[in-house]
C-alpha positions as CSV (number, residue, x, y, z in Angstrom):
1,X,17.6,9.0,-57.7
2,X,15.6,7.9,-55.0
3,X,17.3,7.3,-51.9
4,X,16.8,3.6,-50.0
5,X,15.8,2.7,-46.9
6,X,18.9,1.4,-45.6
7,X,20.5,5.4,-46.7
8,X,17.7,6.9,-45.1
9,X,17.8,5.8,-42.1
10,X,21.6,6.3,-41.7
11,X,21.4,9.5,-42.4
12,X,18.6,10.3,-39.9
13,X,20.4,8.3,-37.6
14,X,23.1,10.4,-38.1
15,X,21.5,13.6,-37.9
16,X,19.9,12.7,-34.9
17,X,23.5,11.6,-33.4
18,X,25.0,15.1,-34.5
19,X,22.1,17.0,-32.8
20,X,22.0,15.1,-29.4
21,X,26.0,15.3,-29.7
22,X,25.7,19.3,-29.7
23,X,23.1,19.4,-26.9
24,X,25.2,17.0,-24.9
25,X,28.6,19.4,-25.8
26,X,27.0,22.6,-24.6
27,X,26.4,20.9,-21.4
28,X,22.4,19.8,-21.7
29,X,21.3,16.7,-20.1
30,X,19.3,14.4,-22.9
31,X,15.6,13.9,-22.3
32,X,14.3,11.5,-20.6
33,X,12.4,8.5,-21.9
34,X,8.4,8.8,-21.6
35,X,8.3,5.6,-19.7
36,X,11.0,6.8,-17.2
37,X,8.9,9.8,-15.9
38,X,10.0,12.6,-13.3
39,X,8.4,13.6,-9.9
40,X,6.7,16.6,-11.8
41,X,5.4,15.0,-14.6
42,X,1.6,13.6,-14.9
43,X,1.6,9.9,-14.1
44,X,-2.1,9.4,-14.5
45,X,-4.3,12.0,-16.9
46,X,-7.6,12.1,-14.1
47,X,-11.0,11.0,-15.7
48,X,-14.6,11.8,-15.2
49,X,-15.2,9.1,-13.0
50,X,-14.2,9.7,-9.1
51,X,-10.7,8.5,-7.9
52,X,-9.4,6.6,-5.2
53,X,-5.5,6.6,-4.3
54,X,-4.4,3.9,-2.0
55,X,-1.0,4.2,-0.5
56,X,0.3,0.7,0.5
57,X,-0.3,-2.4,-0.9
58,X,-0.4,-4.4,2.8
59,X,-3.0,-6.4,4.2
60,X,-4.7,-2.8,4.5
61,X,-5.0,-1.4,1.1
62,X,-5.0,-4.5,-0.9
63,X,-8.4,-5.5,0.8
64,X,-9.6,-1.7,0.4
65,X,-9.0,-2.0,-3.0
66,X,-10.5,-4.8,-3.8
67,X,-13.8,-4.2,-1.4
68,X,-13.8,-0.9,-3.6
69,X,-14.2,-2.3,-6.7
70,X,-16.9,-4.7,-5.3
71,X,-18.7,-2.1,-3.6
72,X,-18.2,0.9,-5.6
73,X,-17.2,-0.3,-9.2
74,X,-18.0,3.3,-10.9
75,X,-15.4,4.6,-8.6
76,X,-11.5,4.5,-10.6
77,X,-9.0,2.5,-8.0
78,X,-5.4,3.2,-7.9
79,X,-3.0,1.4,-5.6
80,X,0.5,2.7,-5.2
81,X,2.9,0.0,-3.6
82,X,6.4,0.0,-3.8
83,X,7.3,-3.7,-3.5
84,X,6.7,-5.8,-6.6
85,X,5.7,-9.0,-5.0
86,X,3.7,-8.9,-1.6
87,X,5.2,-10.9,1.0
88,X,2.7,-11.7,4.4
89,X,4.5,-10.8,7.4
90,X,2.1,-13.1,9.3
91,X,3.0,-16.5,9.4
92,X,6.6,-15.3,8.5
93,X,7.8,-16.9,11.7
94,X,6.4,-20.1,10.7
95,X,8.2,-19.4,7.4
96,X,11.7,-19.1,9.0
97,X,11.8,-22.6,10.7
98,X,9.8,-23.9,7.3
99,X,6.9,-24.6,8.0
100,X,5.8,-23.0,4.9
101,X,7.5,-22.3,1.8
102,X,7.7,-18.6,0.5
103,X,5.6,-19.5,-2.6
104,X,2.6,-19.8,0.3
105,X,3.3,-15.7,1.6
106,X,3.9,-14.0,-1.3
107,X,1.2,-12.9,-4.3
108,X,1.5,-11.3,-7.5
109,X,0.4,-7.7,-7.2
110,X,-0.7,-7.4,-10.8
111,X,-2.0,-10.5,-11.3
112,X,-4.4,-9.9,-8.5
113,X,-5.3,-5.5,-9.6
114,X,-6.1,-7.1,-13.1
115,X,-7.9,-10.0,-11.6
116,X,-10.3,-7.7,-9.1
117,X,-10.5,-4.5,-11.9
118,X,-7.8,-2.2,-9.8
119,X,-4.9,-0.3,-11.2
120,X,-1.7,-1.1,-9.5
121,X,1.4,1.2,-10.3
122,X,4.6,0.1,-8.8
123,X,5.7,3.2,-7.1
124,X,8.0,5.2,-4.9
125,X,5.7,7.8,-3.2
126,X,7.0,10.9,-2.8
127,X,4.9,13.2,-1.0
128,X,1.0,14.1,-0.6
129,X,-0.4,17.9,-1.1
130,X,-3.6,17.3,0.5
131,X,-4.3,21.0,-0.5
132,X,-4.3,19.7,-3.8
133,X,-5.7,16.4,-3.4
134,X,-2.3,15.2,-5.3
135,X,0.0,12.3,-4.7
136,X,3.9,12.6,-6.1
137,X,5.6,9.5,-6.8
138,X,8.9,9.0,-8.6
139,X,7.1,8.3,-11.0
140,X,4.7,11.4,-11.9
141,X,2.0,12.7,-9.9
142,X,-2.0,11.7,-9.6
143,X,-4.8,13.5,-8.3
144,X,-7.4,11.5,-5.6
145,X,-11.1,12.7,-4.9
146,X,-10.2,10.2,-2.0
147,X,-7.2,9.2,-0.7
148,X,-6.2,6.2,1.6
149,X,-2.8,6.0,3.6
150,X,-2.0,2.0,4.3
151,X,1.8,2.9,5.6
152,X,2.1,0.1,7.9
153,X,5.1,0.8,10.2
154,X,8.5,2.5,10.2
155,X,11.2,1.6,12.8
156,X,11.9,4.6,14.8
157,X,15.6,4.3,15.1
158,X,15.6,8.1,16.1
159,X,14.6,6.8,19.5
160,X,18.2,4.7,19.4
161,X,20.5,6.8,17.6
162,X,19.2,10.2,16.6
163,X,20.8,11.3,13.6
164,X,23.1,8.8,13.5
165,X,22.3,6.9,10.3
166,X,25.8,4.7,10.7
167,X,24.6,3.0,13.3
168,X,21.1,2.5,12.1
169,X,22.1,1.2,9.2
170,X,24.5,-1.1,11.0
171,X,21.9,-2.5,13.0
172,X,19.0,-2.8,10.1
173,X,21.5,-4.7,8.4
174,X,23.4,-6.8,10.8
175,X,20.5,-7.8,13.3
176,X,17.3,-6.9,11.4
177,X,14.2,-6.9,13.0
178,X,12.1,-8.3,10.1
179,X,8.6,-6.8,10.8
180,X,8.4,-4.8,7.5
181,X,8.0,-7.4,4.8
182,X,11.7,-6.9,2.5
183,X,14.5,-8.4,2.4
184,X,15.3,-8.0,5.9
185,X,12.8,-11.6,6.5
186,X,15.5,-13.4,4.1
187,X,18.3,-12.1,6.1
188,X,17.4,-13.4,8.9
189,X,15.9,-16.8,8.1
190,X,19.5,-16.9,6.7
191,X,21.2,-16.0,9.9
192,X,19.2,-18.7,12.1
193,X,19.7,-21.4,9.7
194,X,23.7,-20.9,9.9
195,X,23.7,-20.0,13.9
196,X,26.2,-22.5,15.6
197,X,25.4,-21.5,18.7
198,X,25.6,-19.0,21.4
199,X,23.4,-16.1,22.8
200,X,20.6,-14.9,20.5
201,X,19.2,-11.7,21.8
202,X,15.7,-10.0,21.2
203,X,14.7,-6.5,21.7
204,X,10.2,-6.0,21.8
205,X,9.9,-2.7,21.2
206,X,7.2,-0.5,23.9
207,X,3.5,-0.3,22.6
208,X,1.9,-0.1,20.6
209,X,4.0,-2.1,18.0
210,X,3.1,-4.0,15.3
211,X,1.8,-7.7,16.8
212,X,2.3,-8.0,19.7
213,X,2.0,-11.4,20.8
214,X,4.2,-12.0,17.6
215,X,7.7,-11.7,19.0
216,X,6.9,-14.2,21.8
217,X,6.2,-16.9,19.0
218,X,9.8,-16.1,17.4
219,X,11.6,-16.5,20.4
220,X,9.7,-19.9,20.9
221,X,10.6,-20.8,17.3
222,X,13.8,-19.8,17.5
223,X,14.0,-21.9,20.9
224,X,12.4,-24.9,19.2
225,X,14.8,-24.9,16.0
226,X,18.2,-24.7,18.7
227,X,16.2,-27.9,20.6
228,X,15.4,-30.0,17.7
229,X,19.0,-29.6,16.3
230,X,20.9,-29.7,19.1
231,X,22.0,-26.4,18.3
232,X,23.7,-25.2,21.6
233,X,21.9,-21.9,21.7
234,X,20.2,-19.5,24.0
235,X,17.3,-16.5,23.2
236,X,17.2,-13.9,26.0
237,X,14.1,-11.9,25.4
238,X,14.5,-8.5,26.8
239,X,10.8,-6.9,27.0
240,X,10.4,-3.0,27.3
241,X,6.7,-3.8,29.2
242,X,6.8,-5.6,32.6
243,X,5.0,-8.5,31.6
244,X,4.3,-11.1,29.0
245,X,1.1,-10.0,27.0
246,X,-1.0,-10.8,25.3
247,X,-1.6,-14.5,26.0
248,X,0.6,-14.3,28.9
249,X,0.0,-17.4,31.1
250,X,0.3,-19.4,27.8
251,X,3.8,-18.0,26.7
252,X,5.1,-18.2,30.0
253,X,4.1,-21.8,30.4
254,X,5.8,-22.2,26.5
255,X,9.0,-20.6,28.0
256,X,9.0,-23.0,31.2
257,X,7.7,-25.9,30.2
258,X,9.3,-26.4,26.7
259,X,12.4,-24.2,26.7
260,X,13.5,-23.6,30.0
261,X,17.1,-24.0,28.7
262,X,16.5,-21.9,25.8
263,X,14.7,-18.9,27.0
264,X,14.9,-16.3,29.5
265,X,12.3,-13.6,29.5
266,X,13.5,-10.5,31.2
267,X,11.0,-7.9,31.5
268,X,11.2,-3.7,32.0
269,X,13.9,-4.2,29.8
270,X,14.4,-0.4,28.6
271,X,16.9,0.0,26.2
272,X,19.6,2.4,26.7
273,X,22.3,2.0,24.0
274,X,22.6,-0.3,21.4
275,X,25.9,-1.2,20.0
276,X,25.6,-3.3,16.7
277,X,29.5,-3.3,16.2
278,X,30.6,-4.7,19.4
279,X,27.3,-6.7,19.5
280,X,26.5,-5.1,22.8
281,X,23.3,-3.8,24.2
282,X,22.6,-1.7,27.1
283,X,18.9,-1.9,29.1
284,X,17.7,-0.9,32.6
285,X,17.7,-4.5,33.4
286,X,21.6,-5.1,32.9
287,X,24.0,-4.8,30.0
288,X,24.4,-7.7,27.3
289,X,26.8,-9.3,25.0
290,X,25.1,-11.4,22.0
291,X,26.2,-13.6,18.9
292,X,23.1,-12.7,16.8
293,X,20.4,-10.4,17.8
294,X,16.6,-9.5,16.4
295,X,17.3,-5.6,17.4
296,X,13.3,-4.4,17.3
297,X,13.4,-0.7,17.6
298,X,10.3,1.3,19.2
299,X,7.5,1.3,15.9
300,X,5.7,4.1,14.3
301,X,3.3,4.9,11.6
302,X,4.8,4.5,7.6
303,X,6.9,7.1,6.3
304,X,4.0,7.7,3.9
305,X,1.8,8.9,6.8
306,X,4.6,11.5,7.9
307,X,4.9,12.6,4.3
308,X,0.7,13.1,4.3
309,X,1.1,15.2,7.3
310,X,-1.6,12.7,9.1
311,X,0.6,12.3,12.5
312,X,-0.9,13.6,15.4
313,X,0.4,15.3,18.2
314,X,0.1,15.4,21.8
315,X,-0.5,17.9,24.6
316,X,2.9,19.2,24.7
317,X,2.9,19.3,20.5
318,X,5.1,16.9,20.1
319,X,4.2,13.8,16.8
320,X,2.6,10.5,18.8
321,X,4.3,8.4,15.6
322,X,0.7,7.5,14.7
323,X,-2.0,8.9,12.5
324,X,-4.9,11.0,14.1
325,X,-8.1,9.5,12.8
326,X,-12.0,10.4,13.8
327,X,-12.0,7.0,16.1
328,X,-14.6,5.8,13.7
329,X,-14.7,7.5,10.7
330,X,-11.0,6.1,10.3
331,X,-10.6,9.7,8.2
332,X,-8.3,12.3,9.1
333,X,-9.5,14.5,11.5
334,X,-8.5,17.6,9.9
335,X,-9.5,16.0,6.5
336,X,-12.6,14.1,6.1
337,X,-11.1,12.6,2.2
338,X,-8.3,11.2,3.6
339,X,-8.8,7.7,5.3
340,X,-6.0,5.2,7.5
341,X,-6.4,1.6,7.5
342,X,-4.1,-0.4,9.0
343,X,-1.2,-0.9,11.8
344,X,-1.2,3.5,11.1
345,X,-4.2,4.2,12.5
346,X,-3.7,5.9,16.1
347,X,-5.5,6.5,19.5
348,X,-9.2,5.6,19.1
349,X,-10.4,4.8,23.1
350,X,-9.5,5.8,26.1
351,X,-10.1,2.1,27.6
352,X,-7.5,0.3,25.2
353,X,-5.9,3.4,23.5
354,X,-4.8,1.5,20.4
355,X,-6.4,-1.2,18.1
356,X,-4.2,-3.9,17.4
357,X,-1.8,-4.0,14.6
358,X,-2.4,-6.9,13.0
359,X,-3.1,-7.9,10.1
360,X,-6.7,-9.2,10.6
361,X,-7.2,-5.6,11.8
362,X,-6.0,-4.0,8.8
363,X,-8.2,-6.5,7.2
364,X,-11.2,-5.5,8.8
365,X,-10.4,-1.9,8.8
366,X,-9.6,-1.9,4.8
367,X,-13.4,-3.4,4.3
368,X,-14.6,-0.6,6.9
369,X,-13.0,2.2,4.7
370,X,-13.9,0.9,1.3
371,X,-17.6,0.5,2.8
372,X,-16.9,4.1,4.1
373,X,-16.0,5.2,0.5
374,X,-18.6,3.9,-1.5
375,X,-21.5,5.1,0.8
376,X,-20.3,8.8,0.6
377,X,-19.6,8.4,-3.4
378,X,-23.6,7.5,-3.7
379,X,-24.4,10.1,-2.2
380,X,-25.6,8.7,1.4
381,X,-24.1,9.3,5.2
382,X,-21.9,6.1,6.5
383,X,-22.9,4.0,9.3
384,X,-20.0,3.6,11.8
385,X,-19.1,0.2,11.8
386,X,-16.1,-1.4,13.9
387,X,-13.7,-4.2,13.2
388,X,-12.9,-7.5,15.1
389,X,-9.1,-9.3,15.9
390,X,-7.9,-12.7,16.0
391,X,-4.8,-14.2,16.7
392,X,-3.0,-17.1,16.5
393,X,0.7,-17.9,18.0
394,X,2.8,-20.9,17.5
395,X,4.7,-22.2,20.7
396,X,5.9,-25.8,19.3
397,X,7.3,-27.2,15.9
398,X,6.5,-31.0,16.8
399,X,3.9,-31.4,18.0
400,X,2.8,-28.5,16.5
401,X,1.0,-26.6,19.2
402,X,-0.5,-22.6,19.0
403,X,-2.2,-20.5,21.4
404,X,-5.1,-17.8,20.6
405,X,-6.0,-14.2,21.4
406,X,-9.5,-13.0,20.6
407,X,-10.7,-9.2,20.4
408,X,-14.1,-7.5,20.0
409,X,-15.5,-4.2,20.3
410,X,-18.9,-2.2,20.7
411,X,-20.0,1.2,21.2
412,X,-21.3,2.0,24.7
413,X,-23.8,4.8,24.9
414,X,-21.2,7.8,25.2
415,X,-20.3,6.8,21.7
416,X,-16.8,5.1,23.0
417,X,-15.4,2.5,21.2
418,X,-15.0,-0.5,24.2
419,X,-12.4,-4.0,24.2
420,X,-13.2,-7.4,25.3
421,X,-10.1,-9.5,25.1
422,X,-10.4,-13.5,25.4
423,X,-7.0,-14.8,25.9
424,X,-6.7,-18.8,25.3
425,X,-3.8,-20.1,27.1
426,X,-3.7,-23.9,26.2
427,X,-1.4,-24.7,23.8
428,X,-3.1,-26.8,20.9
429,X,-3.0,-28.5,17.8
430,X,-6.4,-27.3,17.1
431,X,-5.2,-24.0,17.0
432,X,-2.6,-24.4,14.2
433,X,-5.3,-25.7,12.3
434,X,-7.4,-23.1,12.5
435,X,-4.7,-20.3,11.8
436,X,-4.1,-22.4,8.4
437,X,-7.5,-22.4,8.0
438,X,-7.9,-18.5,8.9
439,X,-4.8,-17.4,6.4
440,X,-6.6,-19.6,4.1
441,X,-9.5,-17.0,4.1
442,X,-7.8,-13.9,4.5
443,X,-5.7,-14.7,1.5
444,X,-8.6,-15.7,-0.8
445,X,-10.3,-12.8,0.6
446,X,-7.4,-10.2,-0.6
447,X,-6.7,-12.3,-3.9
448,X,-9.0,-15.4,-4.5
């Protein structure tokens, strides 16, 4: 008699059971799912066509990835980004006193990689054997003929608490400073929008840091949302540098002239010990007590540039925090296949040290890279080319008023790369115009 369906798959079923029931009784772990993948396994089989990795879907790799595929579309694009939704860190301050809504920052990763012809694999990266040209993700591993790091920044909370991870994770938590797009942005738009009063502190972290005109503008949000509720609050900005910059005549005239009840600006502000428990903080300048806090440690390059190996070091051998590129080959300079874009990148002149980390610069430097890339896979020698900065900072919710920043840069004839730096100090409406107007075309220019 021939057995039916319905028999047959019970008694596979059952056999199956019975087998993975042994296994499981002699101690073996079952096997994983294909989908599930290990750190070990192959995540993606390499094909004939030459393969670029990008680690870091920010402003930075996003736009190498997409000038890559417009540049260079026999090349194979992978970007590896952990986050499934990108969220834009610029304009986030705007954000927390809504301004904008959160549908305007954030962008559908795979929407956009299928959109533009990339691969995007939502990823935990692991490590990079650059010996090997291989990247290891929680995911599986993928070989690169080229590789680019687009990290962004850690917080160095080493520099507060050494190995104290309690107290790290206290202060992350409790008083985040929200300049790595996560959650932490959410937490504290939450925390403003339920202050009741009382002293909000903020910490600027020493250069170079990730925007740093930035801070200034939250503190004069933050000053502007107390004001225009009556909210009986106070933001004591206490500044590792000795003096309000970039745009400094403009923030200080912000801080006198529209909140000089709101804000006090205390500079060589070193911080000393920080207690998130008590809600204490100690600085060269004097101690502190606070009621809510933005707690902005000292910034370094991503933890996937330490994983790469790509920090540099300094005379006495000890890691800068930032990644030593040719100053404008933006490749390592111990490995001419591996590339930095973005807020990573470290010392490239002796005049200015540092470009920027902005966004606009990561911009600029991801179309740099991808222009980079697609030269050397045709077979001809890159031209060096540099990228520009602009900046715009919001001082007033109504009217709305911003002030600007400009940066350029040239070559001189030794080969150095040299700053110009056009601060504008008048607070306008124009201005917030034309920084709707310039995320307008940034966006469209990483996902239109």
């Amino acid at each position: 008699m021939t057995p039916s369906r319905r028999h047959f798959l019970g008694a596979t079923g059952a056999i199956a059971l019975a087998s993975t029931s042994g296994a499981l009784a002699q101690g073996a772990s079952p096997p994983l799912p294909f989908f599930i993948g290990s750190g070990t396994s192959t995540l993606l089989a390499k094909g004939k066509a030459p393969r670029v990795v990008i680690c870091g879907g920010g402003w930075g790799g996003l736009t190498t990835a997409r000038y890559l595929r417009q540049l260079a579309p026999s090349l194979e694009v992978v970007l590896l980004e952990r986050n499934p939704v990108f969220f834009s860190c610029p304009l986030s301050n705007k954000w927390l006193i809504d301004v904008v809504d959160s549908d305007y920052l954030t962008h559908d990763y795979l929407r956009v990689s299928e959109q533009h012809g990339y691969r995007y694999i939502q990823s935990e990266i692991l490590g990079v054997d650059r010996a090997a040209k291989r990247v290891t993700t929680n995911l599986g591993t993928l070989d690169y003929d080229y590789l680019v790091l687009s990290p962004g920044i850690r917080y160095n909370y080493e520099a507060w608490f050494g190995d104290d991870r309690r107290l790290a994770d206290a202060t992350r938590g409790r008083f985040p400073a929200a300049y790595v797009p996560n959650a932490e942005h959410y937490t504290l738009k939450r925390a403003l929008h339920a202050f009741k009063g009382g002293e909000w502190v903020m910490t600027l972290p020493p250069p170079p840091q990730r925007c740093p005109p930035s801070p200034y503008e939250r503190a004069c949000l933050v000053a502007w949302w107390f004001k225009s509720r009556g909210i009986k609050g106070h933001v004591t900005i206490l500044d590792h540098k000795d003096g309000v910059r970039p745009i400094g005549p403009g923030f200080r005239a912000a801080f006198t002239e529209l909140y000089k009840d709101y804000i006090t600006y205390v500079p060589n502000a070193h911080v000393q010990e920080v207690d998130p428990f008590n809600k204490r903080i100690r600085t060269a300048a004097g101690d502190m007590s606070f009621d809510h806090a933005v707690l902005m440690s000292p910034h370094q390059a991503g933890d996937i540039a330490w994983k790469a190996g790509a920090i540099g070091r300094n005379k006495e051998g000890k890691p800068t925090g930032w990644a030593d590129v040719h100053p404008t080959g933006l490749h390592l300079k111990n490995d001419p296949d591996v590339y930095v874009v973005g807020d990573a990148v470290g010392f490239v002149s002796p005049q200015f040290a540092f470009y920027p980390k902005s966004a606009h610069v990561a911009n600029r430097l991801g179309r740099i890279v991808a222009g980079y890339i697609a030269e050397r896979a045709a077979g001809r020698e890159p031209k060096a080319a540099l990228p520009d900065n602009l900046c715009y900072m919001v001082v007033n919710g109504s009217p709305r008023e911003a002030l600007n920043v400009q940066f350029d840069y040239k070559l001189d004839d030794a080969g150095t790369i040299i700053q110009t730096q056009q601060d504008f100090n008048e607070r306008t409406p124009k201005f917030v115009e034309e920084n709707f107007r310039w995320a307008g075309l940034m966006f469209g220019d990483m996902f239109g």
